[in-house]
VMD Tcl script that draws the C-alpha trace (Angstrom):
set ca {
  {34.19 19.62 -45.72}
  {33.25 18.12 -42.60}
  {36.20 16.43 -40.85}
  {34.69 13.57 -38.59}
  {38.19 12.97 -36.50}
  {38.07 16.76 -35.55}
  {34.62 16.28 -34.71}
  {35.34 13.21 -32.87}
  {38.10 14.32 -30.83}
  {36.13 17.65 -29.74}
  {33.35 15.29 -28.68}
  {35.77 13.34 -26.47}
  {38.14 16.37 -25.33}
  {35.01 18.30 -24.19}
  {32.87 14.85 -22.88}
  {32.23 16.47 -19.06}
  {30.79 19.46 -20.79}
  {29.09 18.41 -23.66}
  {27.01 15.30 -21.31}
  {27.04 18.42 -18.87}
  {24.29 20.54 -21.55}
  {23.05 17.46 -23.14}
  {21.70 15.54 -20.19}
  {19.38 18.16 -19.21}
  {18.78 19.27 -22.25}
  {16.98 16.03 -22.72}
  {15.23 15.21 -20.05}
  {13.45 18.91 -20.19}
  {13.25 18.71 -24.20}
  {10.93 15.38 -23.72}
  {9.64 16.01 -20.83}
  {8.04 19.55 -22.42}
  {6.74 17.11 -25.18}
  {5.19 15.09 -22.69}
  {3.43 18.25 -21.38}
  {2.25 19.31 -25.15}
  {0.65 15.82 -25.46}
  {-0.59 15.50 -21.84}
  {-2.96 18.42 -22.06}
  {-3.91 17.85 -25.71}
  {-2.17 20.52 -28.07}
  {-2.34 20.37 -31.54}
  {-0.54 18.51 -33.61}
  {1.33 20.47 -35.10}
  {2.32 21.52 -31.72}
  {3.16 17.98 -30.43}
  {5.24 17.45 -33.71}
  {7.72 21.08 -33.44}
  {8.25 20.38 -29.68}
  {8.86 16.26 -30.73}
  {11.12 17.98 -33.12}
  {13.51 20.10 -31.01}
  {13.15 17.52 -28.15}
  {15.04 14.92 -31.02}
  {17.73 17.32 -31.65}
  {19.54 16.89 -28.31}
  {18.92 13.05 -28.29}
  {20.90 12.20 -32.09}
  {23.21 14.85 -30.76}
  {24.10 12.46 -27.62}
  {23.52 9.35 -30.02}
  {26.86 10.82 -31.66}
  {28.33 11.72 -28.79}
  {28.53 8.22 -27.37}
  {29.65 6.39 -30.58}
  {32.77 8.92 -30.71}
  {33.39 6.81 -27.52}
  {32.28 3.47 -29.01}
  {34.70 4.41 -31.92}
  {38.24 4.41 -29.25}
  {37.18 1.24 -27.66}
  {35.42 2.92 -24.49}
  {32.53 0.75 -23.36}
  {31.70 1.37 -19.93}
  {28.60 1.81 -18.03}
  {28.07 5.85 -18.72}
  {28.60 5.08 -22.56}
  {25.57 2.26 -21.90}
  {23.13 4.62 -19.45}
  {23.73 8.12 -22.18}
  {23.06 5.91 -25.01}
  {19.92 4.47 -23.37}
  {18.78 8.23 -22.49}
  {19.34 9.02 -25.74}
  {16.95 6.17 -27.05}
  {14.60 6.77 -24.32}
  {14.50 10.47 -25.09}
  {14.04 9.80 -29.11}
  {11.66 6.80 -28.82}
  {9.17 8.80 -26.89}
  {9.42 11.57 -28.90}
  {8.74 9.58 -32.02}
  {5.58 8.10 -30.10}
  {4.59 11.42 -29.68}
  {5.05 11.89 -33.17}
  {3.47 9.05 -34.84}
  {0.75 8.56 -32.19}
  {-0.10 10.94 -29.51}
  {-3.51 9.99 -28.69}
  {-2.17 6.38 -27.16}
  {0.47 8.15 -25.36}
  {-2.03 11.18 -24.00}
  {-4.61 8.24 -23.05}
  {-1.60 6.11 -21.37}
  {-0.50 9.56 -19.13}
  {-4.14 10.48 -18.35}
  {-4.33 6.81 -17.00}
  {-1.16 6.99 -15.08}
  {-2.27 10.55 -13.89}
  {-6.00 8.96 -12.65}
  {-3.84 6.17 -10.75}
  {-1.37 8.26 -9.08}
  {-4.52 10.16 -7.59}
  {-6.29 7.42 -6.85}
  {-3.31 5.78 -5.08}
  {-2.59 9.35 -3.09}
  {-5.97 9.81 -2.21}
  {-6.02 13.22 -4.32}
  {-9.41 12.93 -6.06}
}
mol new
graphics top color blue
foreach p $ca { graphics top sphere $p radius 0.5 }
foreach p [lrange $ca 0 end-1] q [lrange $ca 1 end] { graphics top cylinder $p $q radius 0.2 }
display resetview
């Protein structure tokens, strides 16, 4: 059986490591998601690389509220738990509709080299 205090204290014993893996692991998890939508892979595709890029985001989700569970509510509990919900929300836009979030990056793309003169 599953013993959430263990869990809870690991979480919190081992915080400098586990933010340490989990930070980057997010940011490159979505941002390769980002990439499979951008240039228009398939769907099933954009929905395995959504997927894995989740896994790391509920995994920081539970990281933080072993801190929320002590009492700890400071501004790196706030930003992780934002990145986490930043991470998961665009992967779930991915998800549920990647043809708005392709057209909305192939707009920002057009912009960006319009505004540096790249085109």
């Amino acid at each position: 059986m599953l013993n959430l205090h263990l869990l809870s204290e690991f979480s919190r014993e081992h915080c400098v490591a586990i933010c340490a893996f989990l930070v980057p692991a997010n940011l490159i998890a979505t941002i390769v998601t980002l990439a499979v939508v951008f240039f228009g892979r398939s769907q099933k595709q954009i929905g395995t690389a959504a997927s894995v890029a989740s896994v790391p985001a509920i995994a920081m989700f539970f990281h933080v509220l072993s801190w929320f569970a002590v009492g700890v509510v400071m501004a790196p509990t706030y930003i992780l738990f934002t990145l986490g919900t930043v991470c998961l929300l665009i992967n779930g836009w991915a998800i549920v509709h990647s043809l708005s979030l392709q057209q909305l990056m192939r707009a920002i793309a057009q912009r960006l080299k319009r505004t540096l003169k790249l085109a």
